[in-house]
TIMAR-760272 format. One record per atom (N, C-alpha, C): residue number from 1; x, y, z; atom name. Coordinates in steps of 0.02 Angstrom, whole numbers. Each point is the difference from the previous one (the first is absolute). Layout:
<pts>
+-----+--------+--------+--------+----+
!   k !     c1 !     c2 !     c3 !  a !
+-----+--------+--------+--------+----+
! NUM !      X !      Y !      Z ! CA !
...
+-----+--------+--------+--------+----+
</pts>
This chain:
<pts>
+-----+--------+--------+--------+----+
!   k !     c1 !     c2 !     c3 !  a !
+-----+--------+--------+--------+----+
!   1 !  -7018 !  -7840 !   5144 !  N !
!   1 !     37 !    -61 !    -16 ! CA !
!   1 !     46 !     14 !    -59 !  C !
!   2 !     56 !    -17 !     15 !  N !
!   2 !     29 !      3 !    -56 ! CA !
!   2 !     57 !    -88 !    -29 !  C !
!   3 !     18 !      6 !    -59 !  N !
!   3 !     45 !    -46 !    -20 ! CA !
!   3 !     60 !      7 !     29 !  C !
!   4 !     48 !    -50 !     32 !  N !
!   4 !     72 !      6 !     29 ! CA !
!   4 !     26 !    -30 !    -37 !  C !
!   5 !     79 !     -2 !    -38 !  N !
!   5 !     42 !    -39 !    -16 ! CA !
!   5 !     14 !    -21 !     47 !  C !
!   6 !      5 !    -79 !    -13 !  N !
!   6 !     24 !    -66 !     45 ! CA !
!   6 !     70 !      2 !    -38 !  C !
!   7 !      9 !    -48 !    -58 !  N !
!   7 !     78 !      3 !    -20 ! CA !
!   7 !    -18 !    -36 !    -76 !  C !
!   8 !     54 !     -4 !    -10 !  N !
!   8 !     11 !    -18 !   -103 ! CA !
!   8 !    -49 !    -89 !     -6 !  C !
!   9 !    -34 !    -20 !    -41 !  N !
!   9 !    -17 !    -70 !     -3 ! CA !
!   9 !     67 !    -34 !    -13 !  C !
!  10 !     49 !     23 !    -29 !  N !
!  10 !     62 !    -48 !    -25 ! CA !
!  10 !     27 !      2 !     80 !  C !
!  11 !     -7 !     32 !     56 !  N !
!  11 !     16 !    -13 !     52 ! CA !
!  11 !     -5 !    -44 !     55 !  C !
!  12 !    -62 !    -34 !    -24 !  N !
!  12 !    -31 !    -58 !     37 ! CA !
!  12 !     -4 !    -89 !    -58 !  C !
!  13 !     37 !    -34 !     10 !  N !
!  13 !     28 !    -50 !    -24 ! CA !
!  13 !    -65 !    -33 !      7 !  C !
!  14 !    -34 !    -52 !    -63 !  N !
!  14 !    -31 !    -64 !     31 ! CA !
!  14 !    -14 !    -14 !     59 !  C !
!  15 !    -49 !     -6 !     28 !  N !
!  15 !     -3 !    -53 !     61 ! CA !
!  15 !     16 !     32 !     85 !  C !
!  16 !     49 !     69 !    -16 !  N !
!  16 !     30 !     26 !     51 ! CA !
!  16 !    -70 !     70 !     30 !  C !
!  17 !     39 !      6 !     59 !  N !
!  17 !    -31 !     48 !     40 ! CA !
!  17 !     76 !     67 !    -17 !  C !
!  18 !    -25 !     55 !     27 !  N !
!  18 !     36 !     70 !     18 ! CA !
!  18 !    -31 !     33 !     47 !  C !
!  19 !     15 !      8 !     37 !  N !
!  19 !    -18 !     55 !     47 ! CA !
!  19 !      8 !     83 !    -17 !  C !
!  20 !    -41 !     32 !     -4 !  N !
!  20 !     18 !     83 !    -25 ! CA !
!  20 !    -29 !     30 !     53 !  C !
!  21 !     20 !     73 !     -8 !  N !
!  21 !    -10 !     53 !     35 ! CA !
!  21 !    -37 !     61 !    -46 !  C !
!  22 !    -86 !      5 !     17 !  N !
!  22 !    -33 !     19 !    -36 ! CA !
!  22 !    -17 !     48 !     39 !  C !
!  23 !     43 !     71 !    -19 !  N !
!  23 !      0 !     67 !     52 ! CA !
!  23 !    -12 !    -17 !     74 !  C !
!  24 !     21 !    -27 !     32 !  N !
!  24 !     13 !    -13 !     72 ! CA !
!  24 !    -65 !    -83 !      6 !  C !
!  25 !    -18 !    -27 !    -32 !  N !
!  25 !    -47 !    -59 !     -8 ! CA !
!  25 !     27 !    -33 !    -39 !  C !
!  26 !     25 !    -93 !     64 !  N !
!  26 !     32 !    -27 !    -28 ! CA !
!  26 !    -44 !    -42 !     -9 !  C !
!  27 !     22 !    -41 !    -84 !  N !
!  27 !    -41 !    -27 !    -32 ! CA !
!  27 !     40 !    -37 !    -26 !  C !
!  28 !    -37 !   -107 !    -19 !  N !
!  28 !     46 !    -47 !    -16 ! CA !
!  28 !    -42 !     22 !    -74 !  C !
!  29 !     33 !    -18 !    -58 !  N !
!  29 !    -20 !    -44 !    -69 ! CA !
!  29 !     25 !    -41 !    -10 !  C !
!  30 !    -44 !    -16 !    -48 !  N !
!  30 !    -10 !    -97 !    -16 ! CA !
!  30 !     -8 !     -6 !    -58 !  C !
!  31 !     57 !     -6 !    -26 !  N !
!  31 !     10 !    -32 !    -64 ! CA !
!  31 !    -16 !   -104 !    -27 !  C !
!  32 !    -64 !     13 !     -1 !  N !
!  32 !    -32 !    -77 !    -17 ! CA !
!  32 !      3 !    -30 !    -54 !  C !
!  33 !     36 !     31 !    -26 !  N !
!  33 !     28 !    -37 !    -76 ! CA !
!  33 !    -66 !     24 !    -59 !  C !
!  34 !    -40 !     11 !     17 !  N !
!  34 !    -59 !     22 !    -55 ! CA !
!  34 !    -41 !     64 !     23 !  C !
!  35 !     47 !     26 !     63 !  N !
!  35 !    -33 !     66 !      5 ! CA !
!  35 !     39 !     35 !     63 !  C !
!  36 !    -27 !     31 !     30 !  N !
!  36 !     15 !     41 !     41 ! CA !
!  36 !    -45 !     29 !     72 !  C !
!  37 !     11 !     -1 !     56 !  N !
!  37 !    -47 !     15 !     50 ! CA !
!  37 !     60 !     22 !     66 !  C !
!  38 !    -39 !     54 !     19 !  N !
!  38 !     36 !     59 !     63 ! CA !
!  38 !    -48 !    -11 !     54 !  C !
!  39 !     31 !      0 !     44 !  N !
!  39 !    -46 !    -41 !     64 ! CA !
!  39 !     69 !     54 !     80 !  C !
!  40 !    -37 !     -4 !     63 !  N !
!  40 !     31 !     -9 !     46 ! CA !
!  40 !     64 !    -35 !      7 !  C !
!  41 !     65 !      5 !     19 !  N !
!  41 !     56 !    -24 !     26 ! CA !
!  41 !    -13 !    -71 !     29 !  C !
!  42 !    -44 !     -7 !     55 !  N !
!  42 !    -24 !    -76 !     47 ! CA !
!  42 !    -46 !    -18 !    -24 !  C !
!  43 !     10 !    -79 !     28 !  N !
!  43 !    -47 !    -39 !     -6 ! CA !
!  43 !    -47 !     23 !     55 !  C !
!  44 !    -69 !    -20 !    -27 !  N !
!  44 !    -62 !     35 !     35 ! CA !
!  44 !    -10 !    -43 !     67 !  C !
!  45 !     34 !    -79 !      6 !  N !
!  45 !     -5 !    -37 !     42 ! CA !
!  45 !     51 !     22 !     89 !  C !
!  46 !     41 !      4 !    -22 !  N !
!  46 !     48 !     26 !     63 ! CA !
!  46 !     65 !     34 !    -15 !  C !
!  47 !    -38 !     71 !    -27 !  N !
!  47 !     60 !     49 !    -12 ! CA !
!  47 !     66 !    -35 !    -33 !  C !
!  48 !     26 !    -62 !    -43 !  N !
!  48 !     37 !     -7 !    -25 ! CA !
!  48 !     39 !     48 !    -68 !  C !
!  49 !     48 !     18 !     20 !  N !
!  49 !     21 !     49 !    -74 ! CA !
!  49 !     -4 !    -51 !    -70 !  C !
!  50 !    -30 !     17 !    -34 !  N !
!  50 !    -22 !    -45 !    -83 ! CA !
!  50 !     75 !     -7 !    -25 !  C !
!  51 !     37 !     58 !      1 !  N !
!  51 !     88 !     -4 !    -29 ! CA !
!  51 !     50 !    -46 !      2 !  C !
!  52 !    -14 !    -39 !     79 !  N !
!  52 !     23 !    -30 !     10 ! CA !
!  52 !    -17 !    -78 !      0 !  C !
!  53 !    -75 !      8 !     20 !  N !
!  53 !    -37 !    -70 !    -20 ! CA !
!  53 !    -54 !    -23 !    -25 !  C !
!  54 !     21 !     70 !    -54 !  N !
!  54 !    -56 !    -33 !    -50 ! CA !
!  54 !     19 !    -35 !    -76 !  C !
!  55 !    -42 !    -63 !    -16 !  N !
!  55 !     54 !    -14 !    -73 ! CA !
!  55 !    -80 !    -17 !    -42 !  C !
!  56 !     34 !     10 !    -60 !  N !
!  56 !    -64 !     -4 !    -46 ! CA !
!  56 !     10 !    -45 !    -49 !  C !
!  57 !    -31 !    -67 !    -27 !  N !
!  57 !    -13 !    -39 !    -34 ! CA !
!  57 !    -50 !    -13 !    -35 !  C !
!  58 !    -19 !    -16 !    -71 !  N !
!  58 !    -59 !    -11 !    -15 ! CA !
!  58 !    -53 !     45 !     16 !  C !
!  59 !     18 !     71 !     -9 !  N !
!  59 !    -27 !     70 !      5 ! CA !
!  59 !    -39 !      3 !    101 !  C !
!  60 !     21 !    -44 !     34 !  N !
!  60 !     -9 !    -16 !     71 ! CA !
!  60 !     39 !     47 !     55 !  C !
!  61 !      8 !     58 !     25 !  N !
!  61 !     22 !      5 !     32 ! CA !
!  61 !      9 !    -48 !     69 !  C !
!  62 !     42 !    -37 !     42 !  N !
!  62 !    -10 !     -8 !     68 ! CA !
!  62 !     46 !     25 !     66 !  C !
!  63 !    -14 !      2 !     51 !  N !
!  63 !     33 !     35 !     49 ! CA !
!  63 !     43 !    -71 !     28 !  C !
!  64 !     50 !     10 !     -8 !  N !
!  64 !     30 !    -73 !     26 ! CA !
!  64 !     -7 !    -18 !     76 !  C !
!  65 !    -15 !     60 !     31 !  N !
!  65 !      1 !     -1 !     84 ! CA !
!  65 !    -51 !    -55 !     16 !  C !
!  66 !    -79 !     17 !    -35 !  N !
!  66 !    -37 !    -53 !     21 ! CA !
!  66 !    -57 !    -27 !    -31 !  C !
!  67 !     29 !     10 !    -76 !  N !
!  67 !    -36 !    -22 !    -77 ! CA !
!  67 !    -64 !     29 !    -13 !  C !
!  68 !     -5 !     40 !     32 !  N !
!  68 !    -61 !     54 !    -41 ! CA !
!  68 !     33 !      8 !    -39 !  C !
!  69 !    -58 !     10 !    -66 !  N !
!  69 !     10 !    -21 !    -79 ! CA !
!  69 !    -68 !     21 !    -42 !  C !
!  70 !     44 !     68 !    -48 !  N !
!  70 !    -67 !     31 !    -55 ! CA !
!  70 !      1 !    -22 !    -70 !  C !
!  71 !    -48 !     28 !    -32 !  N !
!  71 !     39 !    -40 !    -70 ! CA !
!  71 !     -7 !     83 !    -18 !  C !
!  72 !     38 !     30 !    -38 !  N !
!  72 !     27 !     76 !      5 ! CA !
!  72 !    -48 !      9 !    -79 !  C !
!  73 !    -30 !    -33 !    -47 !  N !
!  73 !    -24 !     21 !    -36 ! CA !
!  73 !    -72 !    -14 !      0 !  C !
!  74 !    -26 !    -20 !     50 !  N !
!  74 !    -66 !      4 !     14 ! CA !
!  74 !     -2 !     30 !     61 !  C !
!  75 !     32 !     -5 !     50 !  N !
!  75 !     18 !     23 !     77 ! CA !
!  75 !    -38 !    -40 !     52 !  C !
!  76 !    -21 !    -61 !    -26 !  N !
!  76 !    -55 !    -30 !     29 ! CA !
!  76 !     64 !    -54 !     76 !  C !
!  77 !    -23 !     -2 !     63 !  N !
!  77 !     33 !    -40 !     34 ! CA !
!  77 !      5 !    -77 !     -6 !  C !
!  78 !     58 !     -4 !    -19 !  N !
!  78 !     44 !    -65 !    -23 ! CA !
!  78 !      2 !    -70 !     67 !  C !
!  79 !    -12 !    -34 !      0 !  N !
!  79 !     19 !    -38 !     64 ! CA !
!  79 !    -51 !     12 !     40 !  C !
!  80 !      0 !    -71 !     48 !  N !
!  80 !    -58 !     10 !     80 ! CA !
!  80 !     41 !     36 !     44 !  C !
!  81 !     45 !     11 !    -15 !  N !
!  81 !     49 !     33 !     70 ! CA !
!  81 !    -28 !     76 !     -3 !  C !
!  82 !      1 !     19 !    -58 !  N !
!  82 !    -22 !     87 !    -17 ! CA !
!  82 !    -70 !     16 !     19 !  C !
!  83 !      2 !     52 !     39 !  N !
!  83 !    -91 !     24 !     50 ! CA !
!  83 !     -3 !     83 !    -49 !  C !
!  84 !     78 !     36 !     -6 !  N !
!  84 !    -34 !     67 !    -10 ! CA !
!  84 !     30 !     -2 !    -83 !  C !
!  85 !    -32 !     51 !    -31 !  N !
!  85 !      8 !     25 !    -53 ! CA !
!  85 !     41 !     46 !      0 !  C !
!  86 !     37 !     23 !    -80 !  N !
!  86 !     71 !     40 !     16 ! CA !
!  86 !    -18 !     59 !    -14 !  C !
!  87 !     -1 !     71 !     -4 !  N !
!  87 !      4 !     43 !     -3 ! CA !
!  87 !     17 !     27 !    -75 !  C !
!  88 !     -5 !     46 !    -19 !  N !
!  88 !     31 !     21 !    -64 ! CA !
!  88 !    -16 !     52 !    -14 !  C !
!  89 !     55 !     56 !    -26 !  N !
!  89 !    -12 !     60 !    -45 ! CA !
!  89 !      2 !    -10 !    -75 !  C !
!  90 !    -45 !     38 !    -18 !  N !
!  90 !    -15 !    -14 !    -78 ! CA !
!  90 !     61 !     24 !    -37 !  C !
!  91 !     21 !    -35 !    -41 !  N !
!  91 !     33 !     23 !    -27 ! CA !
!  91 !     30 !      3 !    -85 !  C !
!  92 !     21 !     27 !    -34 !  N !
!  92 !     -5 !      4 !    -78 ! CA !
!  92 !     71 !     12 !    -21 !  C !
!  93 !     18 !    -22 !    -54 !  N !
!  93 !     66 !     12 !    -40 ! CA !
!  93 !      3 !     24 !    -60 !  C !
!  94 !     37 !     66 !     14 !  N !
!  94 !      3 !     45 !    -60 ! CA !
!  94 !     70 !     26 !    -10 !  C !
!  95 !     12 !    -26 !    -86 !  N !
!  95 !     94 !      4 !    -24 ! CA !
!  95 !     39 !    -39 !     49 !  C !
!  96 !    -49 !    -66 !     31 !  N !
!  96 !     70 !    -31 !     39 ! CA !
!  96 !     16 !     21 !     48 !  C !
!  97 !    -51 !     50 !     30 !  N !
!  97 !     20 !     35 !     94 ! CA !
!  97 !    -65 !    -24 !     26 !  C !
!  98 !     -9 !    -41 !     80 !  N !
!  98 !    -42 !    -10 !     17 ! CA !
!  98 !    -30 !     37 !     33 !  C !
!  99 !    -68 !      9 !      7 !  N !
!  99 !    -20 !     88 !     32 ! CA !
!  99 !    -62 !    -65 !     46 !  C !
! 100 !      6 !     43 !     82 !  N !
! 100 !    -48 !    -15 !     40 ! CA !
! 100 !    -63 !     51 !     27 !  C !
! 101 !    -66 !     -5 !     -3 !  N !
! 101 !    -38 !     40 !     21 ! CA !
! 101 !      9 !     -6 !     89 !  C !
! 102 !      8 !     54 !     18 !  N !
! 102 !     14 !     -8 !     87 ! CA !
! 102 !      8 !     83 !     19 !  C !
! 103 !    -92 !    -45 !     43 !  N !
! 103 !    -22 !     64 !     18 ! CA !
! 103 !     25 !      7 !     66 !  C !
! 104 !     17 !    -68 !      7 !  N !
! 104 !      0 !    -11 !     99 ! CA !
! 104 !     46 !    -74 !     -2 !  C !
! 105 !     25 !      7 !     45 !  N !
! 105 !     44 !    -81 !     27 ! CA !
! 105 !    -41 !    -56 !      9 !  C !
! 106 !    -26 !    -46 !    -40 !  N !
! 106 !    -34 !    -69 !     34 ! CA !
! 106 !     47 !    -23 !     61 !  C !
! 107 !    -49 !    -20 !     32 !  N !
! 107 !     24 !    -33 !     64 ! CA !
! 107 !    -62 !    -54 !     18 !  C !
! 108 !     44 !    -56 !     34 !  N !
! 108 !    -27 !    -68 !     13 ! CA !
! 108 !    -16 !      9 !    103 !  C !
! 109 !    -78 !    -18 !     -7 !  N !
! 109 !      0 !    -14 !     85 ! CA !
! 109 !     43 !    -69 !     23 !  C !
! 110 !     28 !     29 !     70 !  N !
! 110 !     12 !    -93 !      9 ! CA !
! 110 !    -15 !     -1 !     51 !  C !
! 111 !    -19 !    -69 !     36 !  N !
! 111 !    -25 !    -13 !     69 ! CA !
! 111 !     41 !     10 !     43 !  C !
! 112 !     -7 !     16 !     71 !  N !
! 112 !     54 !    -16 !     58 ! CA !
! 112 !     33 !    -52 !     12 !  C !
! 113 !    -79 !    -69 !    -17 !  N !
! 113 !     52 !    -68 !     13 ! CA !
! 113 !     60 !    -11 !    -68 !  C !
! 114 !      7 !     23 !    -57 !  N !
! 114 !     21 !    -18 !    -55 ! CA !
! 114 !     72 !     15 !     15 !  C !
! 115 !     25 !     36 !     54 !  N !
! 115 !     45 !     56 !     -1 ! CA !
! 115 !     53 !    -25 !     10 !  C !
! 116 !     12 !    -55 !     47 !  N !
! 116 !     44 !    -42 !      6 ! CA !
! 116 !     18 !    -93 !      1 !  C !
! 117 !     57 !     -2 !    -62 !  N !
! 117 !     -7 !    -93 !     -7 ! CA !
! 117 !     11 !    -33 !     80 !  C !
! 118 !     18 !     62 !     60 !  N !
! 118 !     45 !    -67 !     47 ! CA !
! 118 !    -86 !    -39 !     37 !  C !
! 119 !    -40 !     46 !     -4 !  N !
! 119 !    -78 !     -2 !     28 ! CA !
! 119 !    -16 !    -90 !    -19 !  C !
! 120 !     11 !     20 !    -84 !  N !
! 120 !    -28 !    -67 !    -14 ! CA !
! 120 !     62 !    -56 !     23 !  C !
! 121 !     38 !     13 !    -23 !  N !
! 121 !     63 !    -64 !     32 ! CA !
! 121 !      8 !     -3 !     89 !  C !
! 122 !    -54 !     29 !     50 !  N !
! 122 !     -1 !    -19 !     70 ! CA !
! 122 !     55 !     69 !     23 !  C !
! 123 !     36 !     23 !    -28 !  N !
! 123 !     71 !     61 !     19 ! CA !
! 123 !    -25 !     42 !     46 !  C !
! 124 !    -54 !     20 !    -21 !  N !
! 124 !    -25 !     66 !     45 ! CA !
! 124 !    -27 !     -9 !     64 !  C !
+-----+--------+--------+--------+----+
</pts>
């Protein structure tokens, strides 16, 4: 196992996500306003990319697709909508560079039925 540079802390604004490329393992951070947490790209619910819909409030990450919702400094699941827990590489900040332990890619199971919205809206 070793430590990876993710990217600079002055790189990740308040509140915002980044997506990096952690030697071929892509990885979102989460800048929660009182800390910091490196997790998987998707939401664990239905492969949603976090980059695009994920927004963070009140140290909360949520997936806007379908409000699964963590609270990023406890990691505990936020909301009745949320079933799985998020994933995360440990991670530490030293001189202002964020370094990830990643031994291996987390990855989220997802169901077959989960796979597609037209299923639930009658489409399929």
């Amino acid at each position: 196992m070793s430590w990876t540079y993710l990217c600079d802390a002055s790189e990740v604004a308040p509140n915002t996500l980044k997506l990096v490329d952690a030697e071929g393992v892509r990885i979102i951070v989460a800048n929660y306003g009182s800390g910091f947490r490196a997790m998987p790209p998707i939401c664990p619910h239905m492969e949603e990319p976090l980059d695009e819909s994920g927004v963070i409030a009140n140290c909360v990450l949520t997936c806007t697709k379908h409000l699964w919702a963590w609270n990023l400094a406890t990691l505990e699941m936020d909301g009745a909508e949320t079933e799985k827990p998020l994933k995360t590489y440990e991670l530490k900040e030293e001189d202002g560079r964020l370094l990830a332990l990643v031994d291996q890619e987390l990855t989220y199971d997802f169901d077959e039925e989960d796979d597609d919205d037209d299923d639930f809206f009658g489409k399929g």
